[in-house]
C-alpha positions as CSV (number, residue, x, y, z in Angstrom):
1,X,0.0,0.0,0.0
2,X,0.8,3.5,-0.7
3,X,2.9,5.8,2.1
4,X,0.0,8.1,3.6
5,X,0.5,11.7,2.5
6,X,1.6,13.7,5.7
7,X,-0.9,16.4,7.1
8,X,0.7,20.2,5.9
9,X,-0.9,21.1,9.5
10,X,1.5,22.7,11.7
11,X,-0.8,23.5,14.4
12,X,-1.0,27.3,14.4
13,X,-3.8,28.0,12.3
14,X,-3.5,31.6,11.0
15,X,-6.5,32.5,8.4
16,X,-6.1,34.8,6.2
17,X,-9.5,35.0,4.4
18,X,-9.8,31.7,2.7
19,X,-6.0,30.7,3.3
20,X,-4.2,29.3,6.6
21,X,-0.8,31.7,5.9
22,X,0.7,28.3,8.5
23,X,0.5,25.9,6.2
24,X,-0.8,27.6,3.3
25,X,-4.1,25.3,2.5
26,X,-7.2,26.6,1.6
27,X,-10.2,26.5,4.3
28,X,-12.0,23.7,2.1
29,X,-8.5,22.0,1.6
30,X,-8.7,22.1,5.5
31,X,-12.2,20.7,6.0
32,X,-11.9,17.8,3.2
33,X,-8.5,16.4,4.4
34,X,-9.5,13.7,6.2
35,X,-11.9,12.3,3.0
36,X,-9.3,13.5,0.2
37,X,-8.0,10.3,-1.7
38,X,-3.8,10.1,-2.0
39,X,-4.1,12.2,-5.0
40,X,-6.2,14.7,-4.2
41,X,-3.7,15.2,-0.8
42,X,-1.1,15.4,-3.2
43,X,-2.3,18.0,-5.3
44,X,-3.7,20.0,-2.0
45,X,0.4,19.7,-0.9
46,X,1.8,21.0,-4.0
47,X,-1.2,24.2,-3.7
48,X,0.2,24.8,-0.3
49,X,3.6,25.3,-1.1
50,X,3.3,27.2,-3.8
51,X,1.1,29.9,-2.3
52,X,3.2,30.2,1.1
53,X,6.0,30.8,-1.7
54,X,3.8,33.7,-3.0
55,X,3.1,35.0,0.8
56,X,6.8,34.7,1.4
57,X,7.6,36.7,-2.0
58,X,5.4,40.0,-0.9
């Protein structure tokens, strides 16, 4: 079986309107983790890093 994708969560949620600037998920990235499939946890990963790398950037 496939290695479970590791929770972004850091535990120190920060919303920023839709976006937790912690870990940089989305609210309904947040909410749908627990049902998301291994891709869709994947995808949600490679979102997250890229928009902390925009928050970082400004």
């Amino acid at each position: 079986m496939a290695k479970e994708i590791e929770n972004p969560c850091i535990a120190v949620c920060q919303l920023r309107g839709d976006l937790c600037v912690s870990c940089g998920r989305t609210k309904e990235d947040i909410r749908k983790w627990k049902r998301m499939k291994r891709p869709e946890k994947m995808a949600a990963v490679l979102r997250a890093s890229a928009l902390l790398k925009q928050l970082d950037k400004k």
